[in-house]
PATI-605987 format. One line per 5 residues: their letters; for each residue x, y, z of N, C-alpha, C. Coordinates in pm, whole numbers. Each point is the difference from the previous one (the first is absolute). Example, Ala and Ser with C-alpha at 12.3 -4.5 7.8 and 13.67 -1.06 7.14 Angstrom:
<pts>
as) 1319/-569/780/-89/119/0/90/120/0 ~ -35/105/-72/82/119/6/-77/109/73
</pts>
This chain:
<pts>
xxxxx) 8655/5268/14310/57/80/105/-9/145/-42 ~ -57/65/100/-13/151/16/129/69/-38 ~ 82/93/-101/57/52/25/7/110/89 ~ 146/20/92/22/72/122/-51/-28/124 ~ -36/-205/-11/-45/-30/97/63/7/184
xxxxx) -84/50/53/93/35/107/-19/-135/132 ~ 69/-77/-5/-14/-127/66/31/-20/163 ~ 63/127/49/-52/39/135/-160/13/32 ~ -46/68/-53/-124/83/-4/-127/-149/-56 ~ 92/-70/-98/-137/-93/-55/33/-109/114
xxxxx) 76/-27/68/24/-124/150/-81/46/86 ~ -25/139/39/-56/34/84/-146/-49/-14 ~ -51/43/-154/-114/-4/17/-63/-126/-30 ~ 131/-103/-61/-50/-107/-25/-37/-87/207 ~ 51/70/42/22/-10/170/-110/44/43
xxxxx) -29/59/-45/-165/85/50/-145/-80/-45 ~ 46/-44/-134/-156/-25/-1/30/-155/-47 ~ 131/-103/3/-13/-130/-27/0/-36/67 ~ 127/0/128/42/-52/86/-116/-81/86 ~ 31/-133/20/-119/-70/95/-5/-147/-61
xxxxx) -60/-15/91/-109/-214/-51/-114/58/-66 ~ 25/-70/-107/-113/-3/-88/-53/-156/-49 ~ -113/-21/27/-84/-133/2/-77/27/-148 ~ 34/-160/-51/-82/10/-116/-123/-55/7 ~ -92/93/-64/-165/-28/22/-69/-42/-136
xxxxx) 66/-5/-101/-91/-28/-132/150/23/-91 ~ -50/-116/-90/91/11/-148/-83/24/-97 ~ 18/53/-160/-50/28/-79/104/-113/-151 ~ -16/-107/-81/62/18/-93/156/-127/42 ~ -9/-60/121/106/-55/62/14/-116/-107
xxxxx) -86/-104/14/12/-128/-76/76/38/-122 ~ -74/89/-103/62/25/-101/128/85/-6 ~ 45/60/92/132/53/33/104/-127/-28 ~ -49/-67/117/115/-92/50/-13/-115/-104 ~ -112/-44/-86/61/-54/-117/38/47/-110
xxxxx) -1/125/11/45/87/-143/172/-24/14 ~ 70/16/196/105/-37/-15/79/-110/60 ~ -77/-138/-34/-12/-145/-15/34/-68/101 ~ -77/63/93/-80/-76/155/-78/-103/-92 ~ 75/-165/120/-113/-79/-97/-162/-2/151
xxxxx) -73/-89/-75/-135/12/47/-30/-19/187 ~ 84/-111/25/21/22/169/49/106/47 ~ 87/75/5/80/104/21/-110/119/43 ~ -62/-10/-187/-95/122/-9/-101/-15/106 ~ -43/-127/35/-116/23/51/17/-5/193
xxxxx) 120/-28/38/76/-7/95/3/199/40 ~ 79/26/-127/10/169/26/-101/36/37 ~ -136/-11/-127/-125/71/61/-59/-9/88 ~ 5/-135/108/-82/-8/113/126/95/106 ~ 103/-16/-1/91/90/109/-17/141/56
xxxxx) 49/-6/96/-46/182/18/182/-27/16 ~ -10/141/25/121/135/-61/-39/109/91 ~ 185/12/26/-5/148/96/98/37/-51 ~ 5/108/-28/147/132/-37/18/68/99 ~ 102/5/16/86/127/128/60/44/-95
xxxxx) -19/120/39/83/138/-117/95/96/113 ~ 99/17/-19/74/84/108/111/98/-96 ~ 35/40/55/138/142/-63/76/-36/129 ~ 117/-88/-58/124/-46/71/160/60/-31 ~ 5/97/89/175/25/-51/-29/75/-205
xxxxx) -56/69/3/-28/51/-137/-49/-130/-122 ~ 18/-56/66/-98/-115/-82/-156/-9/14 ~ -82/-74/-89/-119/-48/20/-4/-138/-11 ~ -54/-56/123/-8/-107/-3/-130/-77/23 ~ -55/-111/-108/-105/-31/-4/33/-193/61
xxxxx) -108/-34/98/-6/-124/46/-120/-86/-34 ~ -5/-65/-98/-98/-87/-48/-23/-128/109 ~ -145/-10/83/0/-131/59/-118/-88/-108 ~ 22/-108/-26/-61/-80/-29/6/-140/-34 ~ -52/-41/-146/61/-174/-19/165/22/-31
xxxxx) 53/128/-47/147/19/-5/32/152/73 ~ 50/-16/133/59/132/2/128/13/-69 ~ -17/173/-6/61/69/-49/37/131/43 ~ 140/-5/15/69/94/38/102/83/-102 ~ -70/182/-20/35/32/-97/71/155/76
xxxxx) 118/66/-35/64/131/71/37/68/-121 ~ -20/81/-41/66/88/-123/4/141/25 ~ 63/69/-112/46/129/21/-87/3/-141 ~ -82/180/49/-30/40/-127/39/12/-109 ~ -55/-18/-99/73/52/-200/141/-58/-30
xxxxx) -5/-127/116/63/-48/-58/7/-174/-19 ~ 94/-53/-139/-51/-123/-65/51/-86/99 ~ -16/-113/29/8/-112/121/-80/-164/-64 ~ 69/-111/6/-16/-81/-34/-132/-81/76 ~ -57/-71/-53/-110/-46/73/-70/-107/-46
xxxxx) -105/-52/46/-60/-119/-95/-137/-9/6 ~ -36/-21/-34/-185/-27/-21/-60/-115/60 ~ -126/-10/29/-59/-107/110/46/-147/-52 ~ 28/-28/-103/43/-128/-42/171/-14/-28 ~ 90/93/40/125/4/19/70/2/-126
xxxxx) -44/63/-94/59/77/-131/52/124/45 ~ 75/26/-84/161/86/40/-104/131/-46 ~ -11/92/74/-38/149/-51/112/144/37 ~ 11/72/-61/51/104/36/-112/109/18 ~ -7/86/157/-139/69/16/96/186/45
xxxxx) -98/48/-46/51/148/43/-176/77/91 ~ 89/54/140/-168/23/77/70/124/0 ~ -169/103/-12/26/118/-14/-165/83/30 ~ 38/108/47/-143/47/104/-23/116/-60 ~ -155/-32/-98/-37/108/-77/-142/-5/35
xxxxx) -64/157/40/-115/43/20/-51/-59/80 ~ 73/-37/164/-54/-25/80/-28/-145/0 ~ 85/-95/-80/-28/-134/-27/173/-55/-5 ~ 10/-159/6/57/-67/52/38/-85/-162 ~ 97/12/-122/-20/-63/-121/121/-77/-6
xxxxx) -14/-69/-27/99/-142/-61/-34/-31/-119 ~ 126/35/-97/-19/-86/-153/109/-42/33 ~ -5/-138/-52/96/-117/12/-8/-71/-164 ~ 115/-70/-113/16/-67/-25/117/-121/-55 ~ -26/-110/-40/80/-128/18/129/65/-14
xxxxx) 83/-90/45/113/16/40/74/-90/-68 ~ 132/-34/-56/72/-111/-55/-130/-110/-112 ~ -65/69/-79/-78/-100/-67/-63/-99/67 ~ -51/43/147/-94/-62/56/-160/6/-13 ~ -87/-109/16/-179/20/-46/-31/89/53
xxxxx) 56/56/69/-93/143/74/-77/95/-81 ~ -117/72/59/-38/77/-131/6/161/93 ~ 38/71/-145/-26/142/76/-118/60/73 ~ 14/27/43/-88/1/165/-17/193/58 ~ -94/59/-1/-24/94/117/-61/-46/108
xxxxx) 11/71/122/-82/10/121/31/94/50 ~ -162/103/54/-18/88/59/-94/-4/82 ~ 105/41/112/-104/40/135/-71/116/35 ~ -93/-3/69/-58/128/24/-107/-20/116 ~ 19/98/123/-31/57/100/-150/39/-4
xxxxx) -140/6/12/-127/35/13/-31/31/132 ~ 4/121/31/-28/36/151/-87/-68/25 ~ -21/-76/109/-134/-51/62/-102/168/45 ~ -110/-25/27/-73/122/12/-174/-83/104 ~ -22/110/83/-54/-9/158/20/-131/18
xxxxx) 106/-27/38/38/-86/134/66/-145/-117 ~ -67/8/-109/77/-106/-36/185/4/-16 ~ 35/-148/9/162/26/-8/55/50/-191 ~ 147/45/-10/15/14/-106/24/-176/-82 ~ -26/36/-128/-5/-97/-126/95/32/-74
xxxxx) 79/-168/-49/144/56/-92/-69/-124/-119 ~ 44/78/-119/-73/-99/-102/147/-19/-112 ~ 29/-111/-40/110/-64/-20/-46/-7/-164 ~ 32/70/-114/-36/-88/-114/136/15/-50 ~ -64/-143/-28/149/-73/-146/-59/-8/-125
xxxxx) 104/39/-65/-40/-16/-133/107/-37/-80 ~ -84/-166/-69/180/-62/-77/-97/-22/-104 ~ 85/48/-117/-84/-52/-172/-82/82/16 ~ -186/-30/-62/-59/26/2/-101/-12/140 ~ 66/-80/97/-84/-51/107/-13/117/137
xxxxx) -94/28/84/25/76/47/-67/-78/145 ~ 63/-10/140/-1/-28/90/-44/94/103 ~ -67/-8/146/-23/110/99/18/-89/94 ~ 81/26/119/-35/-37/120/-42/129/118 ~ -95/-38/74/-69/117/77/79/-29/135
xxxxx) 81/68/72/7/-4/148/-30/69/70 ~ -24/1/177/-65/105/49/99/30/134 ~ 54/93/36/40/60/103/29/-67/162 ~ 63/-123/31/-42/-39/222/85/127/20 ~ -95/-27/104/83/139/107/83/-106/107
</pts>
């Protein structure tokens, strides 16, 4: 977190350039994500054929992110600050989201001596350019493993 972050000003703009349905078009790194944090082998391969939509909105000074897929997920938080949470296999995490350089970051880890592993994810905005829509590219990174999911902009 930015010191003197000004969290009027970062809602707005997280409002400006997240806000929307975002469709996922390509993963990078998934299989080995989700068994690094012990998805067994149906699951994994269940996840990877699924598509995925995020709705991103700025609700009441919150940000709120809507995961559709093999598990939705419904997530509302207030910036920079810590909030309890859990990871795709329902290990206890504690995550803090916080909006630096025009990006969307979550470090999260275990909570109560749960398997969870410490975890970033950062989002980030790629203007689309002549006529294409904009691109939000999702990487996680837990351990040494590093994950991408690509989504692209419905109008």
């Amino acid at each position: 977190m930015a010191s003197g972050s000004d969290v009027p000003a970062d809602l707005e703009a997280i409002r400006n350039r997240f806000a929307g349905e975002w469709k996922l078009m390509n993963s990078e790194g998934l299989d080995e994500y989700l068994k690094f944090i012990g998805l067994n082998f149906l699951f994994r391969k269940v996840a990877g054929n699924a598509s995925c939509t995020v709705i991103i909105s700025v609700e009441e000074n919150k940000v709120r992110l809507i995961t559709k897929g093999p598990k939705t997920q419904d997530h509302a938080f207030n910036l920079n600050t810590e909030v309890d949470d859990s990871d795709p296999v329902g290990n206890e995490m504690t995550a803090v989201v916080t909006f630096e350089d025009g990006k969307l970051v979550t470090n999260s880890k275990p909570r109560n001596k749960s398997n969870a592993k410490v975890t970033k994810v950062t989002r980030e905005v790629i203007a689309g350019v002549k006529g294409k829509p904009d691109e939000m590219i999702m990487t996680v990174e837990a351990g040494t493993l590093v994950m991408k999911r690509f989504f692209v902009k419905q109008n």
